[in-house]
N, C-alpha and C positions, 0 to 999 in steps of 0.2 A: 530543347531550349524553351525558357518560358514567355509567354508572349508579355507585353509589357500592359501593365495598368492603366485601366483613364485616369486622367485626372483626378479626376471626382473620388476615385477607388483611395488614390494616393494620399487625398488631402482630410480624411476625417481623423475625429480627433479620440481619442480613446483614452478613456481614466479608468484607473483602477484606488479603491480603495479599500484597507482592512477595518474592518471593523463591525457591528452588526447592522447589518445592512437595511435592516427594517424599522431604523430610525429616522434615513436619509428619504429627503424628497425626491421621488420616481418619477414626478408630473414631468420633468423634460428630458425622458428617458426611452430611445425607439424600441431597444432590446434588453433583454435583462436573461440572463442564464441562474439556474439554481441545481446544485450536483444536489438534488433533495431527498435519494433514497431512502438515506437516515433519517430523516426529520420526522419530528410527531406532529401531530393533526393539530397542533396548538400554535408549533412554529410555522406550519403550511398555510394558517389562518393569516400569521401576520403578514407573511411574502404576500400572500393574496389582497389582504388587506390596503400592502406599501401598491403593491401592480394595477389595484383598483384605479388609483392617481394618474398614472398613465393614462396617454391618448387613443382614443381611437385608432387603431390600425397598428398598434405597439404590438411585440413580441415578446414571448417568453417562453424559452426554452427550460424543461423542467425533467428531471431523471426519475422514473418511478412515481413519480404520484401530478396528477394533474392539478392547477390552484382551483382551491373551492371556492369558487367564485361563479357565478351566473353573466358575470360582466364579460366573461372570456368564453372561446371556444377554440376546441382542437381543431388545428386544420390538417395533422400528420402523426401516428405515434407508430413506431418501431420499435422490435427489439433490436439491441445493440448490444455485444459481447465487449464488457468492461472489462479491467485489471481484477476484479473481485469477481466478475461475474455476471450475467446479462441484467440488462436495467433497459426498459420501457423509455423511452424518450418523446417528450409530449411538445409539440409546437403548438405554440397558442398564438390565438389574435385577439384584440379587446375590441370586440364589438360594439359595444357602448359607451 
């Protein structure tokens, strides 16, 4: 049996939208995920670019390829055995 949630767990609020996501304002953003194994160093600039906006102490989770950015750093990366195949998985913190 599962044990039951705080409060706190139960009441956040979570949106999802389609679309290119590196248009949208990330400044009030704690976590941000990117399946980015695909992605070219062009599109990784702008995820980095949108994550830069982000607060201090914000996360982002990123498959295969870390943000290039100097604003962030790894605090965890693992291989993980996807549907395709293993992929690197990078936990970031925005240091600055």
């Amino acid at each position: 049996m599962q044990a039951a949630l705080p409060e706190e767990a139960r009441a956040v609020a979570v949106n999802f939208l389609c679309g290119d996501a590196t248009v949208l304002d990330w400044a009030d953003a704690d976590v941000i995920f990117a399946n980015s194994t695909c992605f070219d160093e062009f599109l990784m600039k702008r995820v980095a670019d949108a994550a830069d906006k982000m607060k201090p102490g914000s996360f982002a989770i990123t498959f295969t390829k870390k943000l290039p950015s100097t604003k962030w750093r790894v605090l965890e990366s693992c291989l993980e055995i996807m549907t395709w195949g293993g992929a690197t998985v990078f936990i970031q913190t925005k240091a600055v």
